[in-house]
C-alpha positions as CSV (number, residue, x, y, z in Angstrom):
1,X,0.0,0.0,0.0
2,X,0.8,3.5,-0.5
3,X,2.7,5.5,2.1
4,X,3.0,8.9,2.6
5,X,3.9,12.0,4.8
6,X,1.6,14.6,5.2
7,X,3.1,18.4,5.5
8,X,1.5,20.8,8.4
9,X,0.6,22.8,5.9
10,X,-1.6,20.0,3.8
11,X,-3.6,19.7,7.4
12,X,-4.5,23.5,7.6
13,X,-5.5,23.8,3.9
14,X,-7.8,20.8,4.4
15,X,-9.4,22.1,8.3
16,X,-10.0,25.8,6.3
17,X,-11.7,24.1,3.8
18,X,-14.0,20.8,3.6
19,X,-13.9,21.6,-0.6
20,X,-10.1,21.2,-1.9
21,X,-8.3,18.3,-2.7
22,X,-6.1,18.9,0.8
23,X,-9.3,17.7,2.9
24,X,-10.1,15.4,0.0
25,X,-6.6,13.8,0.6
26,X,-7.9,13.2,4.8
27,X,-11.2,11.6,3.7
28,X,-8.5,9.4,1.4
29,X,-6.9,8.4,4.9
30,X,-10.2,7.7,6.4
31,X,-11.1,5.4,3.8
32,X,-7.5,3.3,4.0
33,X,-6.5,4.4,0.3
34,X,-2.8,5.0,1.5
35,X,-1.0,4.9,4.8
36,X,-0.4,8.2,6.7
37,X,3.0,8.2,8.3
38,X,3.6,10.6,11.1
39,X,6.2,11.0,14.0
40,X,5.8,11.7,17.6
41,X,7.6,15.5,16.7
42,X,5.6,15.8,13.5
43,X,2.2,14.9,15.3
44,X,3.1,17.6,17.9
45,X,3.8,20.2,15.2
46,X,0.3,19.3,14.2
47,X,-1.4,19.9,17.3
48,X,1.2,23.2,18.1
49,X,0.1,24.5,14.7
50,X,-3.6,23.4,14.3
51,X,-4.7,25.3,17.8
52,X,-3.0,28.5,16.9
53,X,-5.7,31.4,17.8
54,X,-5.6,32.4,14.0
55,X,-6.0,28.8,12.7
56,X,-9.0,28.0,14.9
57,X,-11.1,31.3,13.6
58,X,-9.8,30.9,10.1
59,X,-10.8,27.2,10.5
60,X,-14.2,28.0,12.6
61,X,-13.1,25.1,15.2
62,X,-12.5,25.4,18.8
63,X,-9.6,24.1,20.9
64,X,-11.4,20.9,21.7
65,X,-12.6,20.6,18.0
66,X,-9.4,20.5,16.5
67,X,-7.9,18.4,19.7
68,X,-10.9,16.3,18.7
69,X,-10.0,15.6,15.1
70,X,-6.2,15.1,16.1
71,X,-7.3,12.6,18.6
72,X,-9.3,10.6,15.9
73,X,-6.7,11.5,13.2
74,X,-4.2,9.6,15.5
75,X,-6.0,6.5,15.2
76,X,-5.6,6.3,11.5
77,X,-2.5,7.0,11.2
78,X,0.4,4.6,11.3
79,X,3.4,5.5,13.9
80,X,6.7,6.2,12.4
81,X,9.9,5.9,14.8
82,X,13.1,8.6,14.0
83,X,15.9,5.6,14.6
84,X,18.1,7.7,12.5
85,X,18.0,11.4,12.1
86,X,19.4,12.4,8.6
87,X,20.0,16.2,9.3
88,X,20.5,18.8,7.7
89,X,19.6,17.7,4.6
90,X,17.4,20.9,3.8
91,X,17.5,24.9,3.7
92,X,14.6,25.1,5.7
93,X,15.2,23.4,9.7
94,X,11.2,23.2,9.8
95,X,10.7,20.7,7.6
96,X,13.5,18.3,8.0
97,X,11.0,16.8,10.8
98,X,9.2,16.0,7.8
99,X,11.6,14.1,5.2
100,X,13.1,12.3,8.6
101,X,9.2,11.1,9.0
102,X,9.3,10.0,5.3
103,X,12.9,8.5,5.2
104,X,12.3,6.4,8.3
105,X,8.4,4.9,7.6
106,X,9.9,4.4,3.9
107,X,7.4,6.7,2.2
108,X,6.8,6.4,-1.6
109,X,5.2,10.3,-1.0
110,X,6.0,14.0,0.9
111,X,2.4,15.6,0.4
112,X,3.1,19.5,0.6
113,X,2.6,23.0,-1.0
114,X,6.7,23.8,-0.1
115,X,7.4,21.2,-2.9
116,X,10.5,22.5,-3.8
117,X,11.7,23.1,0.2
118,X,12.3,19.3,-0.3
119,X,14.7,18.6,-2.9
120,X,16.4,16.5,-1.2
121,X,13.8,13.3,-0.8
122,X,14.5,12.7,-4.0
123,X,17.8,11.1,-2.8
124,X,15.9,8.7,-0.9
125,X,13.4,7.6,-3.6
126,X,10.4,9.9,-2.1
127,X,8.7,12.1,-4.6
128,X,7.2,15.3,-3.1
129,X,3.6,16.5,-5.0
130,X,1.0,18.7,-3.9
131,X,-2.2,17.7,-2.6
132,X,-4.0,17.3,-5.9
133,X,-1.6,15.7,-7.6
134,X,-1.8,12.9,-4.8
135,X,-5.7,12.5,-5.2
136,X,-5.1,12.5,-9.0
137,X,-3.3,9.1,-8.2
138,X,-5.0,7.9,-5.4
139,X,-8.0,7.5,-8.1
């Protein structure tokens, strides 16, 4: 089965808006069409992100809401350990959370809008494509 990461910023698209192919991509997840890898640090950056004041009124959830969707997120996602942290491999510190994610739970995918933030996945086989792009496969 497919496996893939999914970036922060895939997650806020997708809570902002039930209609794009970013919240399309989470329904994908709840129906088992691919494997969602996440890391303890990447799940955290999640929750740090997703219940920032500005993405909870842009997003029109509340604290518990979006806790809520984490909480039920984390079930369907599978559990990636870090046994080996590749860094730096990118420009941008943020996002080598990400790639490590990807590198260790062997992910064919990096789903992201910072596309080219992660040139280097390519190195490890792991092809980086934006939301629609993934649901243009997934069908």
């Amino acid at each position: 089965m497919l496996r893939a990461v999914i970036d922060t910023n895939i997650l806020i698209k997708a809570r902002r808006s039930r209609s794009g192919a970013s919240n399309a991509l989470l329904r994908a997840v709840n129906e088992g069409a691919f494997r969602m890898l996440v890391s303890v640090p990447l799940f955290l950056e999640y929750e740090a992100v997703l219940t920032r004041p500005e993405h909870l009124m842009a997003s029109g959830l509340t604290e518990r809401q979006a806790l809520g969707f984490l909480d039920y997120l984390a079930g369907l996602v599978e559990p990636v350990r870090l046994h080996y942290l590749w860094r730096p491999q990118l420009s941008d510190v943020a996002d080598e959370m990400v790639l490590e994610t990807a590198i260790n739970g062997r992910a064919d995918w990096i789903v992201t809008f910072n596309t080219r933030h992660f040139g280097a996945a390519v190195r490890f086989g792991i092809e980086t494509i934006w939301p629609d792009e993934a649901m243009r496969r997934l069908r």
